[in-house]
C-alpha positions, 0 to 999 in steps of 0.5 A: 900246888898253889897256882891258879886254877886254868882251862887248858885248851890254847898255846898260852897254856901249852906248858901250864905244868912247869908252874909247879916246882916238883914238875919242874924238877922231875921234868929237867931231871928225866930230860937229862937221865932219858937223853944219857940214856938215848945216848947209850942206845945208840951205842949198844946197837952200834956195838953188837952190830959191830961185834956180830954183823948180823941184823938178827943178834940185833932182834935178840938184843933188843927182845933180852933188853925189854923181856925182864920189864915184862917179866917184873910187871906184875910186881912193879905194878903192885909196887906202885900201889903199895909203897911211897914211889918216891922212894921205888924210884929213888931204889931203882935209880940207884940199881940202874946207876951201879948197872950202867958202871959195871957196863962202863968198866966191863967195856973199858977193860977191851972186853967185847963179848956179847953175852957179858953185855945182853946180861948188864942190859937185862938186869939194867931193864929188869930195875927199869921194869920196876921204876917205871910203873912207879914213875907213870903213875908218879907224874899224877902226884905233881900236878893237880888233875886238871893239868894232868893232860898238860903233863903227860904231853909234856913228860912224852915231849921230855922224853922225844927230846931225849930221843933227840938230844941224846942221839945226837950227843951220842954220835959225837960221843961214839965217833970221838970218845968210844962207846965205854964214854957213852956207858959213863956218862948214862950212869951219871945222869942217873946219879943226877935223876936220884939226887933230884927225888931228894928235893922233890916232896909231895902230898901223901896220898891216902891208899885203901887198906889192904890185909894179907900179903902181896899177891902180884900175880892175883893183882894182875889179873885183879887189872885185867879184869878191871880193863876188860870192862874199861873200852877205853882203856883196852883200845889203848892196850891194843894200840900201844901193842901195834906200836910197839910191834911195828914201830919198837925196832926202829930205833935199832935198825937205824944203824942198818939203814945208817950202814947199808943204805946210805954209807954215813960214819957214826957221828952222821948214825947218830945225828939221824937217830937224833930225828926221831926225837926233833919230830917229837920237840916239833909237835910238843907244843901243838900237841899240849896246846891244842890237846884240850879242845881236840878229842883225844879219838881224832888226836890218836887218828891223826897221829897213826896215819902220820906215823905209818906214812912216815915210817913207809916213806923212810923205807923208800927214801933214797938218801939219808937227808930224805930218810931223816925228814921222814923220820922227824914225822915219825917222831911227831907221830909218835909223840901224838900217839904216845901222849893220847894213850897215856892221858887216855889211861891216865883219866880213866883209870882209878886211882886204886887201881892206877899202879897195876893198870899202868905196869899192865899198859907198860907190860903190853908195850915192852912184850910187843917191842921184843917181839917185834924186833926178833921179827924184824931183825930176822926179816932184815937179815932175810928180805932188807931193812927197807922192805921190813920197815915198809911192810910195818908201816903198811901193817900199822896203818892196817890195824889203824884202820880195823880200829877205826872204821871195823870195830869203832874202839877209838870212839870210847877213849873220849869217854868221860873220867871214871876214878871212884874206888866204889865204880872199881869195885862194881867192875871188878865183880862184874869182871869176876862174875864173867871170867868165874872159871879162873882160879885164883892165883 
């Protein structure tokens, strides 16, 4: 990390991070794992959709996709503080990879049940859980702290282009090689993000001692606690699960949408799923330009009006070419969103505490999205894909709206850094002070 030291705040230094290597190399890296990974999305819910006809096994699919990141949480989250998450990733990209070929060859051999494919995205999840408090709080130990804004809007962007690149991929894939295509080609970009950990090194960094052993559960609510008395930090909590909530099923109901109210073929389903994620290349660049000089408060507001309008706009759109502009705005507004809340946490967050607090935010999303797509998908089944989505985005824009102008919570995702092990302490007892009734775990 030897470049020079910048103030971010205007185009020139919109992509700053790429200057260090080991950001350089992971960034390339996850860009080809997440659009594998986009890419079997958009083939599982065109499978079960196929298989069973019903919008509401598409809600069970996505709820069993996300429930074991949840249950895993607290122990990915006391993973990440503990051990070397280099090698956590490296573990879970290896599990992910053997996961995925046994999905490929499950489906090769003609085997079309349903339950055999909820089970391997599961246990796919469940190694997902644990590399993804790992992988948050990883992206701090590429660049220096000064640019970590920089990089998270850039590590959101690299994801948003998967959603982009690997739906789009994907429907050329489903419609010309079969879904079986779609499931090995994830498992080798897998393969290409462990080989890149090989290459990437980092400074060790100096964790506080801890004696005993691990208690995951103790830890977690060790961060609750911890939270309770972060204001920013909570808005965010709170925001992140409104997204997740509504917004989380989309991406599965798009093949409803793709079916029943435009009547495209597969390669079309694909190439609209593709928009979310061209939404979000749109924005990087005026999101990591122009982060630094706007309050992340205005940022957020910004982007959840966006992304509700958008997502009620899609529901009335008439036609699939309407429908997908609508979608490239919920894409930028979910880039926005995504972005300000993890620098939000990412700044504020001790760094004692950064692997637990960020497995907590992940817990919060991954609870949300399951949930909210049992409801939907049941709702689509009962009243239509175009009234749910409506009613999400009206919904959304509501919580916005409490947040902002009800309760006043956005203001205190512009509060200054905090980070000393010292002020974590000091939280904690006062957190354990208020709440001395729990018993501990």
């Amino acid at each position: 990390m030897s470049a020079p030291v910048r103030r971010e705040g205007g185009w020139r230094d919109a992509f700053i991070a790429f200057r260090y290597r080991n950001f350089s190399l992971m960034w390339c890296a996850s860009l080809l794992s997440s659009s594998g990974t986009w890419l079997q999305n958009v083939a599982v819910p065109f499978v079960v959709f196929r298989i069973t006809g019903s919008g509401a096994w598409l809600g069970v699919t996505g709820f069993l996709s996300y429930v074991p990141m949840v249950i895993t949480g607290p122990l990915a989250g006391s993973i990440a503080d503990r051990f070397d998450r280099r090698r956590v990733l490296m573990v879970c990209g290896l599990a992910q990879t053997l996961l995925t070929l046994a999905l490929w060859l499950d489906y090769l051999n003609g085997e079309r049940r349903i339950l055999v494919i909820i089970v391997l995205l599961a246990a796919n999840s469940t190694a997902a859980g644990f590399a993804v408090a790992s992988w948050q709080a990883f992206v701090t130990e590429l660049v220096p702290r000064e640019h970590l804004l920089n990089a998270v809007t850039l590590n959101s962007a690299q994801f948003n282009a998967a959603r982009a690149f690997g739906p789009a991929i994907g429907g050329v894939v489903l419609a010309t090689l079969g879904a079986s295509w779609s499931f090995f080609i994830n498992a080798m970009t897998f393969v290409a993000m462990v080989v890149a950990l090989l290459f990437v090194h980092v400074a060790r960094i100096e964790r506080p001692p801890r004696t005993g052993r691990s208690r995951p559960l103790r830890e977690m609510v060790e961060a609750i606690r911890y939270v309770r008395t972060q204001a920013g930090i909570m808005a965010c909590l709170v925001v992140v699960f409104a997204l997740g909530f509504f917004g989380g099923p989309l991406f599965n109901l798009l093949v409803v949408f793709a079916d029943r109210v435009y009547g495209i073929g597969d390669g079309a389903y694909g190439l609209l799923a593709g928009c979310l994620g061209a939404g979000a290349i749109i924005a990087a660049p005026f999101v990591a330009g122009r982060g630094g000089r706007t309050s992340r408060s205005t940022m957020l507001s910004v982007a959840m009006v966006g992304y509700g309008i958008a997502l009620i706009s899609l529901a009335a759109a008439p036609v699939a070419i309407v429908g997908a502009i609508a979608l490239l705005f919920a894409g930028a507004g979910y880039l926005g969103i995504s972005s300000t809340l993890n620098t939000t946490v990412q700044m504020q967050v001790a760094e004692v505490m950064r692997g637990r607090v960020l497995a907590l935010y992940v817990m919060v999303l991954t609870v949300a999205i399951p949930i909210g797509s049992l409801i939907q998908g049941w709702l689509v089944d009962l009243i239509g894909v175009q009234w749910t989505v409506a009613g999400a985005g009206t919904l959304f824009l509501g919580v916005f709206a409490v947040l902002r102008f009800g309760v006043a919570a956005f203001g205190h995702m512009d509060d200054l850094t905090q980070g000393t092990v010292a002020d974590t302490r000091l939280a904690i007892a006062e957190a354990e002070a208020i709440e001395s009734a729990i018993d501990p775990i």
